[in-house]
C-alpha positions as CSV (number, residue, x, y, z in Angstrom):
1,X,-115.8,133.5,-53.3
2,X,-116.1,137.1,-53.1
3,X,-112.7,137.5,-55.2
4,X,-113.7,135.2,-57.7
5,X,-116.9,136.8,-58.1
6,X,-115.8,139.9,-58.1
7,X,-112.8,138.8,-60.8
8,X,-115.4,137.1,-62.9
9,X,-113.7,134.1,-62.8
10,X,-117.1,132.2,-60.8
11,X,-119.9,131.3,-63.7
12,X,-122.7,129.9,-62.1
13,X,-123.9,128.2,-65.5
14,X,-123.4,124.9,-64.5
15,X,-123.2,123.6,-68.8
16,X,-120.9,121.5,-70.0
17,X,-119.7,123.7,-73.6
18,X,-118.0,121.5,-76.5
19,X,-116.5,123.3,-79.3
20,X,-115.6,121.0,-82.1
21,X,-112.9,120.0,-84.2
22,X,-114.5,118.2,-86.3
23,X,-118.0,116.8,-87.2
24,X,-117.8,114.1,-89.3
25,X,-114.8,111.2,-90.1
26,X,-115.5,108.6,-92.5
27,X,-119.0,107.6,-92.4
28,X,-119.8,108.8,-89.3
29,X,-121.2,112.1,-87.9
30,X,-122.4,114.1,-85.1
31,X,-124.9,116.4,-84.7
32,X,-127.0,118.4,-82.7
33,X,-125.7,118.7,-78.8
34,X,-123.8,115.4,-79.7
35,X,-121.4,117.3,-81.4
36,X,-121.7,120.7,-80.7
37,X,-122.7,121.3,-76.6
38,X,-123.7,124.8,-76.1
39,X,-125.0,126.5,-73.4
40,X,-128.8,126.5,-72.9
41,X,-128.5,130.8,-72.4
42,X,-127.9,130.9,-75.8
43,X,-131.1,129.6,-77.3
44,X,-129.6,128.0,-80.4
45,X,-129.0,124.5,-79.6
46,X,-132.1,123.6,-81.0
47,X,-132.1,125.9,-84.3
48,X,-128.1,124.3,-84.5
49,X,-129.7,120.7,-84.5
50,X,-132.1,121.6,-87.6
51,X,-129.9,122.9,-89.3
52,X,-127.0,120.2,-88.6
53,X,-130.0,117.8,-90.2
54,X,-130.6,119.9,-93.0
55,X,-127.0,120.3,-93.9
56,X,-126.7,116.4,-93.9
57,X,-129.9,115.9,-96.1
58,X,-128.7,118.5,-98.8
59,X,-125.0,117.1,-98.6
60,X,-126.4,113.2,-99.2
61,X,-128.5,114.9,-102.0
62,X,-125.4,116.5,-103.7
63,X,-123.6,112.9,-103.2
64,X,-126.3,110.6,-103.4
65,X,-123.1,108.0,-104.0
66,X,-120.4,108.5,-101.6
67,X,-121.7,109.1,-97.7
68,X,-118.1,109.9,-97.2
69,X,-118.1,112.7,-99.5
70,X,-122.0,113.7,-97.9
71,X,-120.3,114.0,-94.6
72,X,-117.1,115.8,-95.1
73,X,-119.5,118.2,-97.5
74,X,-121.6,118.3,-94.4
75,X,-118.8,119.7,-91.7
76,X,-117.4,122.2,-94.2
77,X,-120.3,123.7,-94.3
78,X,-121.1,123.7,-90.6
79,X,-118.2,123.4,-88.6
80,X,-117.1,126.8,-88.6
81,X,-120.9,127.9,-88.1
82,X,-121.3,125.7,-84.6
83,X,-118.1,126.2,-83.3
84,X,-118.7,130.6,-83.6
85,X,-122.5,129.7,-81.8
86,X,-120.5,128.1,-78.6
87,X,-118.1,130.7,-78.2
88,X,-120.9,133.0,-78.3
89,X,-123.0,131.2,-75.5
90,X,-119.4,131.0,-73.3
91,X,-118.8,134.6,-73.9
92,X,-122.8,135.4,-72.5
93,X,-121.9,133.1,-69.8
94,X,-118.8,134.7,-69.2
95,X,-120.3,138.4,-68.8
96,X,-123.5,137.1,-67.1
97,X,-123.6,138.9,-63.8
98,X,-120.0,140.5,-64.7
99,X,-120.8,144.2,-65.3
């Protein structure tokens, strides 16, 4: 214990962190912690979830006709966005206690 503590290599967040591939396939799609787990530290897993639903609500507007097209139009513009807001919380996790 006192090795690994001492290493870093001990977090004591006890979160379960997802970082995506994807966000949508076909006509379905994921959001919020559903498809983008984050750690709690972070504070944005909330803010993520808005903006998830506001993504998908302007990408059904821009395709009104094709949900496919709504949803792919939704993960390009939020995949890469999600995935950078986990590694942030893991890193925080990672240097929480760690000096």
């Amino acid at each position: 214990m006192q090795i690994a503590i001492k290493d870093c290599s001990l977090i004591g967040a006890p979160v379960n962190e997802y970082i995506p591939n994807i966000l949508s396939k076909g006509r379905i799609a994921m959001i919020g912690d559903a498809a983008h787990t984050m750690s709690p530290m972070s504070g944005a897993g909330f803010n993520d979830s808005l903006d998830d639903t506001v993504a998908i609500m302007d990408a059904i507007k821009k395709y009104p006709n094709s949900i496919i097209n709504a949803l792919s139009e939704y993960q390009t513009r939020r995949l890469d966005v999600v995935r950078q807001d986990v590694l942030a919380g893991q890193g925080f996790n990672r240097s929480f206690g760690c000096l």
